[in-house]
C-alpha positions as CSV (number, residue, x, y, z in Angstrom):
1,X,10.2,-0.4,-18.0
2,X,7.8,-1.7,-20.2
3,X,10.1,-4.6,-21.3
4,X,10.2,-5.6,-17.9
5,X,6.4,-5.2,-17.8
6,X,6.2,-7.4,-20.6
7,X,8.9,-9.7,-19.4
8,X,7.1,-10.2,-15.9
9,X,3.3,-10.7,-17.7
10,X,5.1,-13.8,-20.1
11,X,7.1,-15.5,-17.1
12,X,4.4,-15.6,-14.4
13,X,1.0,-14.9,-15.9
14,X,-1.6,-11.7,-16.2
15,X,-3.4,-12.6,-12.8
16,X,-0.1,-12.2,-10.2
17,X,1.4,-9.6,-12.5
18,X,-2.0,-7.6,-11.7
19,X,-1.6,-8.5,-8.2
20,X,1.7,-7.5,-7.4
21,X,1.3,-3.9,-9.2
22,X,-1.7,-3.7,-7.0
23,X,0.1,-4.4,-4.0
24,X,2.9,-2.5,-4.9
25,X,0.6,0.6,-5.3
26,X,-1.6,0.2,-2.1
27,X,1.6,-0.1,0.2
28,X,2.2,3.6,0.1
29,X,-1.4,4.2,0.8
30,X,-1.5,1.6,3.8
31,X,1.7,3.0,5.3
32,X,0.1,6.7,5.0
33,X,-3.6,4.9,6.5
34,X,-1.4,3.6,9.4
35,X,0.5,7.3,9.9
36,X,-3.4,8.7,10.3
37,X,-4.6,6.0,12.5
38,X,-1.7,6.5,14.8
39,X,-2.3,10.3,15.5
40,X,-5.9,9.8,15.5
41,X,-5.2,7.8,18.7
42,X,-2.9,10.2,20.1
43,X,-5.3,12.6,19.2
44,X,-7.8,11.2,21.6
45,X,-5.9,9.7,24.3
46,X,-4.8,13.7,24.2
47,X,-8.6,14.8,24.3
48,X,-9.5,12.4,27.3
49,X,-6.4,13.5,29.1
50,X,-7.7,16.8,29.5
């Protein structure tokens, strides 16, 4: 892994290596922001249904 690390930083440069392990690491967290949105809006549409 850290070979590859290395690999990546030498072929395309310290700035976009930084940026894609960024990105990498905020999509989980986006895609688990997006699950909580979601039922927060089911949540109300329930409230003002009843």
């Amino acid at each position: 892994m850290d070979a590859n690390i290395q690999t990546l930083i030498a072929n395309v440069g310290f700035p976009i290596a930084v940026s894609m392990y960024l990105l990498i690491r905020i999509e989980g967290k986006l895609s688990h922001l997006t699950d909580s949105i979601n039922e927060l809006a089911k949540n109300i549409a329930y409230i003002k249904n009843n």
